[in-house]
C-alpha positions in Angstrom: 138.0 36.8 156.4 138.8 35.0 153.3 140.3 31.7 153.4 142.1 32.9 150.2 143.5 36.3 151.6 144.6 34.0 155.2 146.4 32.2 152.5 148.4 34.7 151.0 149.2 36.4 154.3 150.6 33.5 155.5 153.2 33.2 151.8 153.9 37.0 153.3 154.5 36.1 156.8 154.7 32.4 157.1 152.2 30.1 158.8 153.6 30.5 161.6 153.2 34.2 162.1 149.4 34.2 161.2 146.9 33.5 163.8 143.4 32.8 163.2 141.9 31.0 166.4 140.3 32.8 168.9 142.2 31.3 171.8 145.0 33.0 170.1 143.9 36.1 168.9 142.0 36.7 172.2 145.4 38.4 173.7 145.8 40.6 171.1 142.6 42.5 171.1 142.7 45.0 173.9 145.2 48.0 175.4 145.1 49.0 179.6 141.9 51.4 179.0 139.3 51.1 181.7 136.9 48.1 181.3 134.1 50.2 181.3 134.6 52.5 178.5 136.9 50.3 175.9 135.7 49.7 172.4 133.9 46.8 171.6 137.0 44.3 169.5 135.9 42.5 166.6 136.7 39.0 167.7 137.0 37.7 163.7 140.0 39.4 162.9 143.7 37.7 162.7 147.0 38.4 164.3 149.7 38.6 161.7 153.6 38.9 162.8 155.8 40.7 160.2 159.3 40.1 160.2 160.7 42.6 158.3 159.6 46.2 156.1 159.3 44.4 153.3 156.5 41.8 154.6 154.8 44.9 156.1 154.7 46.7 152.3 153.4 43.8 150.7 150.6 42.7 153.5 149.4 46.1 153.4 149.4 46.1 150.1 147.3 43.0 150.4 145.3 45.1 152.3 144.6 48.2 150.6 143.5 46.3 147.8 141.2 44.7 149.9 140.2 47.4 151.3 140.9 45.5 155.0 141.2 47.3 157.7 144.4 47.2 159.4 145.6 47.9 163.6 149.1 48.1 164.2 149.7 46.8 167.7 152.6 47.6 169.5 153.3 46.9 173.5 149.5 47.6 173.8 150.4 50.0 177.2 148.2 52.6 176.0 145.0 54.2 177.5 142.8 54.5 175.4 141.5 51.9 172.9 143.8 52.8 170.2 145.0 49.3 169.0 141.9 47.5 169.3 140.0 46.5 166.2 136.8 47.5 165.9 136.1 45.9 162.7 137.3 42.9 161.4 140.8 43.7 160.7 144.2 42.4 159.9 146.1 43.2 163.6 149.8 44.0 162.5 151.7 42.7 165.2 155.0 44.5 165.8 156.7 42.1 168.2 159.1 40.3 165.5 160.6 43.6 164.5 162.7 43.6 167.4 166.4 44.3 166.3 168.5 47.3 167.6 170.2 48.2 164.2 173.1 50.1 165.2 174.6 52.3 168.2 176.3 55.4 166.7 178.1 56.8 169.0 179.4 59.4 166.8 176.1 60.7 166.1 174.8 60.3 168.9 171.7 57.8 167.6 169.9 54.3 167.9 168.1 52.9 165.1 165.7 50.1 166.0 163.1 49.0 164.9 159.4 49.3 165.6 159.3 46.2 167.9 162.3 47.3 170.5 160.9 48.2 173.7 161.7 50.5 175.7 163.2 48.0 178.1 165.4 46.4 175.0 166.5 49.6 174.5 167.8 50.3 178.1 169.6 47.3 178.4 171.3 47.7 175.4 172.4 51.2 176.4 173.7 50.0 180.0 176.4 47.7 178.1 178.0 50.8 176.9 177.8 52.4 180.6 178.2 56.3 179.2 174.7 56.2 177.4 170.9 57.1 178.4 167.6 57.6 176.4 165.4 60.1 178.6 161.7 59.3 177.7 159.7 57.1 180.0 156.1 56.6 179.6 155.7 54.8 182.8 156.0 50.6 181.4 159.0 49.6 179.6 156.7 47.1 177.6 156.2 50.1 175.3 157.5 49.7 172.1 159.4 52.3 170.6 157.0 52.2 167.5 154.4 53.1 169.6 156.2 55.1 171.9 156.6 57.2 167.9 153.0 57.3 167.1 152.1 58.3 170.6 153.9 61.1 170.7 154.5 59.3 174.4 155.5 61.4 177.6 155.8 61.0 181.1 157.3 61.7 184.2 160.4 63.1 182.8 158.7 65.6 180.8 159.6 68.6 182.5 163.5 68.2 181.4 163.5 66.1 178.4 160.2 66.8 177.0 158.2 64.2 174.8 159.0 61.4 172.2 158.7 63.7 168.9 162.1 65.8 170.7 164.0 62.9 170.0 163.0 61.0 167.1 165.3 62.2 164.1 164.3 60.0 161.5 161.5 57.4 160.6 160.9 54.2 158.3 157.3 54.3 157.1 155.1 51.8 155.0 152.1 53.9 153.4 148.3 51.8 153.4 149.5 51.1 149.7 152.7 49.2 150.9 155.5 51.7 149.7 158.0 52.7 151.5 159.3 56.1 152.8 162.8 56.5 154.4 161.9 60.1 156.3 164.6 62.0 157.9 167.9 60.2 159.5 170.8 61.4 160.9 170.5 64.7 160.1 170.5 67.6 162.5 169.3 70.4 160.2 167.3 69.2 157.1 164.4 72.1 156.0 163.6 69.9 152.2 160.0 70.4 151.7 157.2 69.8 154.7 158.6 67.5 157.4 156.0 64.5 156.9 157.8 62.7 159.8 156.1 65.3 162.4 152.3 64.0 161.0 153.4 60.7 161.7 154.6 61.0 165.5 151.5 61.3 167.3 149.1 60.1 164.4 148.5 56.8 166.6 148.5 54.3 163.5 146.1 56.3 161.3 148.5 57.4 158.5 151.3 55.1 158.4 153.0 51.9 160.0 156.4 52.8 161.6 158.8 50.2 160.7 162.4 51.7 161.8 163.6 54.7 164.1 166.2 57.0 164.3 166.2 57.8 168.0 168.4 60.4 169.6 170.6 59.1 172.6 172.3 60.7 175.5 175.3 60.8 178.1 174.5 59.2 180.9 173.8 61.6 184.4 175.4 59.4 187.0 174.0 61.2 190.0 170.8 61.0 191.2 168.5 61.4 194.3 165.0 62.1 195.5 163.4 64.4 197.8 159.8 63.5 199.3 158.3 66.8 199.7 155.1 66.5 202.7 153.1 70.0 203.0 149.2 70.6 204.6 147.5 71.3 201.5 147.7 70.9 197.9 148.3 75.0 197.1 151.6 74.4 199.1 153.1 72.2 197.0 152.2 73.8 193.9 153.6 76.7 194.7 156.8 74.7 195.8 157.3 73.5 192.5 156.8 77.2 190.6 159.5 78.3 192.9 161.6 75.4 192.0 161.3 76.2 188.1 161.8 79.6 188.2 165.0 78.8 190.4 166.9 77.5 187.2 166.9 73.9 188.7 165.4 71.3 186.5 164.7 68.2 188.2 164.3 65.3 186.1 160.4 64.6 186.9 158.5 66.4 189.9 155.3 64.1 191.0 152.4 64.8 193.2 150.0 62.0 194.4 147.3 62.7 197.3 148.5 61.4 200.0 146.0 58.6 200.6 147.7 57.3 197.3 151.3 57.4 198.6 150.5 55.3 201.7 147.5 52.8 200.3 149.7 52.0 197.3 153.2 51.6 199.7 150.8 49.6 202.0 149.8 47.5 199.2 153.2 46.4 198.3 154.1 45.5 202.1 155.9 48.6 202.4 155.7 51.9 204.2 155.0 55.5 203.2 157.4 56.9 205.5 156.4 61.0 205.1 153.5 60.8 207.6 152.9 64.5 208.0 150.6 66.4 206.2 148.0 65.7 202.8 149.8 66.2 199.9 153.5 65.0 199.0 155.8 66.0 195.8 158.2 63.6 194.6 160.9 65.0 193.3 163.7 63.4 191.4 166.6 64.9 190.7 170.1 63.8 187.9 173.1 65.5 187.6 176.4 65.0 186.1 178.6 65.7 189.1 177.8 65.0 192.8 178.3 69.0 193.5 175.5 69.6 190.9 173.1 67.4 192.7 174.0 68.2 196.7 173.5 72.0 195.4 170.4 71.5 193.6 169.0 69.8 196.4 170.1 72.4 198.9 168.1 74.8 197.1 165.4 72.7 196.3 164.9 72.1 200.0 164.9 75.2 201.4 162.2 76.5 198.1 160.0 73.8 199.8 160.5 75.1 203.3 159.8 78.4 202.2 156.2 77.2 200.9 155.2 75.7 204.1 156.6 72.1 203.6 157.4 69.3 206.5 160.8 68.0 207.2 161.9 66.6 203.5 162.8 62.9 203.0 166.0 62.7 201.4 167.1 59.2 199.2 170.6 59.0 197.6 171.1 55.3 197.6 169.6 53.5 194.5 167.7 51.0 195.9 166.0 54.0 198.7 165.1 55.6 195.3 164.0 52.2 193.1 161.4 51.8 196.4 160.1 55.6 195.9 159.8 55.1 192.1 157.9 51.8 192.5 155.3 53.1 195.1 154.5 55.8 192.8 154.6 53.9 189.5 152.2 51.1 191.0 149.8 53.9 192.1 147.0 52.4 189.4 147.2 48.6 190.5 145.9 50.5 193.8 143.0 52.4 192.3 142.3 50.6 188.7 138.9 48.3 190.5 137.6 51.4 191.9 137.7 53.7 188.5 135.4 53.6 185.7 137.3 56.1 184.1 140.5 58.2 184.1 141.8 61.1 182.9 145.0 63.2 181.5 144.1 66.5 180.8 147.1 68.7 180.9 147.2 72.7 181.4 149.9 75.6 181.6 151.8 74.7 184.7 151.3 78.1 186.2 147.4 77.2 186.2 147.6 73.5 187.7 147.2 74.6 191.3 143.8 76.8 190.4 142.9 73.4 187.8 143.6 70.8 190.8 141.6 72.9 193.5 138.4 73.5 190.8 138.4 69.7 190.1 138.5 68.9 193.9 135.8 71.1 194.4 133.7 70.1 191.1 133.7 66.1 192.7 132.2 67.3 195.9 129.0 68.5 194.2 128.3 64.7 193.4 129.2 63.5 196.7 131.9 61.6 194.9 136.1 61.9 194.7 138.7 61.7 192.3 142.2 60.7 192.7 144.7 63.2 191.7 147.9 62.5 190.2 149.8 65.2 188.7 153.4 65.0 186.5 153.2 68.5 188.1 155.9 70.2 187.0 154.7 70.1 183.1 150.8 70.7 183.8 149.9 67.1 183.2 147.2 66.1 185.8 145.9 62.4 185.6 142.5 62.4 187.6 139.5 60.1 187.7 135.5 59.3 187.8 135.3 56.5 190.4 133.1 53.5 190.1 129.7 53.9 193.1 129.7 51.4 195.5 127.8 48.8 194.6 130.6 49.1 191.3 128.2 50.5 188.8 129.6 53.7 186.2 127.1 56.5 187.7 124.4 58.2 186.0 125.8 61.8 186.3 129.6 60.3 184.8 128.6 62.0 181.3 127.7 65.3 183.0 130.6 65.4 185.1 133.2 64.6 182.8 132.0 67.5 180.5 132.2 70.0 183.7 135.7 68.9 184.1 136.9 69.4 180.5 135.0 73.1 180.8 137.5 73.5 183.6 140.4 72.8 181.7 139.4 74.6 179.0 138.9 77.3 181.0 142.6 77.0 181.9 143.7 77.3 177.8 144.1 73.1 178.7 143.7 70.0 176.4 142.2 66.8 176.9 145.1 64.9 177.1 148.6 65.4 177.4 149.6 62.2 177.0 147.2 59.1 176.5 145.7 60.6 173.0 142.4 60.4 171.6 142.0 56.7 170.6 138.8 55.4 170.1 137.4 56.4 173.3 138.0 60.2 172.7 137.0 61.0 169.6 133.6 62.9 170.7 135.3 64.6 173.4 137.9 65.7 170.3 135.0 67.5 169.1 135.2 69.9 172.0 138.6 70.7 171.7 139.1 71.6 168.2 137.9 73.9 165.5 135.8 72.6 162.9 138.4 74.0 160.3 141.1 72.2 162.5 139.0 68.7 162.0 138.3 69.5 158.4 142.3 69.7 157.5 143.2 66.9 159.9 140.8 64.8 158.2 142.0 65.9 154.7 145.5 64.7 156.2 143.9 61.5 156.8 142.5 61.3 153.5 145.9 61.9 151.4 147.7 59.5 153.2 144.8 56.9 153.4 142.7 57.2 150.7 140.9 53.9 151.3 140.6 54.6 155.8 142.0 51.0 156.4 144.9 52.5 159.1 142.6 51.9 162.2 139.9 53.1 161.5 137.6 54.9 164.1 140.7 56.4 166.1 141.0 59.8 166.4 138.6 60.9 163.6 
């Protein structure tokens, strides 16, 4: 890059917040997708740290009139390749835009901005013990920025649904550097087409998120899980259709294979402690009273011993529940050397039992496996291609990632529920939508970004 355009990045930002040397930039070049199928990072780009909306107008700016590529990088938790640069590029670090703006309690709102993470966030709520914010992608490194652009999920899906439910406004910066002020407070507001809704889930290709306007929530002070063992898979899938059409809601319902349960618990020094059967729900449950919760998980209990289940595990103390959580969260610390390649394909959740059993079955004609890991109560099913012994990707991976999207197309499913295209997704893209779907989204792409310097190569 220019030494001239270093220059003038660093009157935006200040010397400080520009890094050129490799030994620096080297950290900011990658996301937590699978070694053997991330994009290639252009090792010449720089790292530059805004500090405020107004630095990130004029750098891009800067940019567009350079036509350089840009790569906003937030908490870089994502799975697939989206904040890398491919090109030389500009890498807009988010990480000094960091400030919790104001907590309205009266509306009901945080504003932040793009930098918070998720774990900022939370503490800053606890201090005001009545107040919760629902949406956890599984690592509270995420940054609410990218938890916006993302569109980002989770567990807690089934009850709270996904990030774009409770973002009610947004501070933008177009490629050209201006600035938008979309939405706000507002709970009704039908002006004109809501340009906020093509930014949440655009993953950096239209716009840089500076500022949100988050929705927050009472706090449910009651909680408990329920470690569901049955034989077989079918079992607890129909436990958890039961369970929905009950009227209860837990707050995430999670099914590992079994083999994952007790490596990962054995991997931790702990101990899985449901040691019948093959496959296991956990189900975590929030209330707002202690009746709410003792009758939910009466009923809850006897759906899963009505579908064939083992004597339920029942945690009620915090720390019984912290240990449940953290088994299951570190699930892919157990796995990730053994994967090549993973997987979040999502489906209706009436179909996830007939989508599990078909991708079971699909692995066996390789003589291979696949881990399963489901947020099953929302259709969301995380699965894998595994690495062969001797550690090489296998000739037939190709082939048999294609048979298992034909499955879950075959189930009225999408690629991904949660991850997002990326850059390691945009072929498979191709066989998901319409030509006349990719023609508009890439006329989208063009308003908004004449020039194609917001990431370019992700998604389209």
């Amino acid at each position: 890059m220019k030494s001239s355009m270093v220059d003038e990045l660093k009157l935006i930002a200040g010397s400080d917040y520009v890094l050129t040397e490799q030994q620096q930039t080297n950290a900011y070049l990658y996301d937590e997708v699978e070694k053997a199928y991330r994009p290639e990072a252009d090792k010449s780009s720089i790292v530059v740290k805004a500090g405020s909306t107004e630095q990130v107008s004029a750098i891009m700016k800067l940019a567009d009139d350079n036509c350089i590529p840009v790569v906003v990088r937030g908490g870089a938790t994502g799975l697939c390749g989206g904040c890398t640069p491919i090109n030389e590029s500009i890498i807009l670090s988010m990480e000094r835009l960091n400030g919790i703006l104001e907590i309205d309690r009266k509306n009901m709102v945080a504003v932040l901005e793009a930098g918070v993470t998720l774990m900022d966030l939370l503490e800053e709520l606890d201090k005001y013990n009545d107040l919760s914010f629902p949406v956890h992608p599984g690592d509270e490194g995420a940054q609410m920025g990218g938890m916006a652009v993302t569109n980002a999920g989770g567990a807690r899906a089934v009850r709270h649904g996904v990030m774009r439910k409770h973002i009610m406004g947004l501070t933008i910066v177009l490629p050209n550097g201006e600035i938008l002020e979309l939405g706000g407070k507002l709970i009704k507001n039908n002006a004109g087409y809501n340009l906020m809704q093509l930014i949440l889930g655009s993953e950096g290709t239209l716009a840089v998120v500076t500022k949100i306007v988050l929705k927050i929530y009472p706090k449910e002070r009651y909680s408990a899980t329920i470690v569901a063992p049955f034989e077989n898979f079918e079992d607890a899938c129909c436990a958890v259709m039961d369970i929905l059409q009950s009227g209860n809601l837990p707050l995430a319902v999670e099914y590992m294979d079994k083999h994952l349960f007790v490596g990962t618990a054995e991997m931790l020094g702990l101990e899985w402690q449901a040691k019948k059967g093959n496959a296991d729900l956990l189900i975590i449950l929030s209330e707002k009273s202690e009746d709410q919760l003792y009758a939910a998980c009466r009923e809850i209990n006897e759906i899963c011993e009505r579908n064939h289940s083992y004597e339920t595990l029942y945690a009620g103390k915090t720390e019984e529940q912290q240990e449940l959580l953290l088994i299951r969260s570190q699930h892919y610390e157990y796995i990730k050397d053994s994967i090549c390649d993973s997987f979040d394909m999502a489906v209706p959740v009436s179909e996830v039992p007939a989508f599990i059993r078909d991708l079971k079955m699909l692995v066996k004609e390789y003589d291979t496996d696949t881990n399963v890991i489901a947020h099953i109560a929302d259709g969301n099913v995380h699965n894998d291609i595994l690495y062969l012994k001797d550690g090489s990707v296998p000739d037939y991976a190709s082939e048999l990632k294609q048979k298992m999207y034909d499955i879950c197309f075959s189930y009225g499913g999408t690629i991904t529920g949660e991850h997002g295209i990326g850059k390691i997704r945009r072929q498979d893209l191709i066989l998901q939508k319409a030509p006349a779907e990719l023609e508009l989204m890439r006329g989208i792409k063009k308003v908004f970004d004449p020039n194609n310097i917001m990431n370019p190569g992700t998604v389209l």
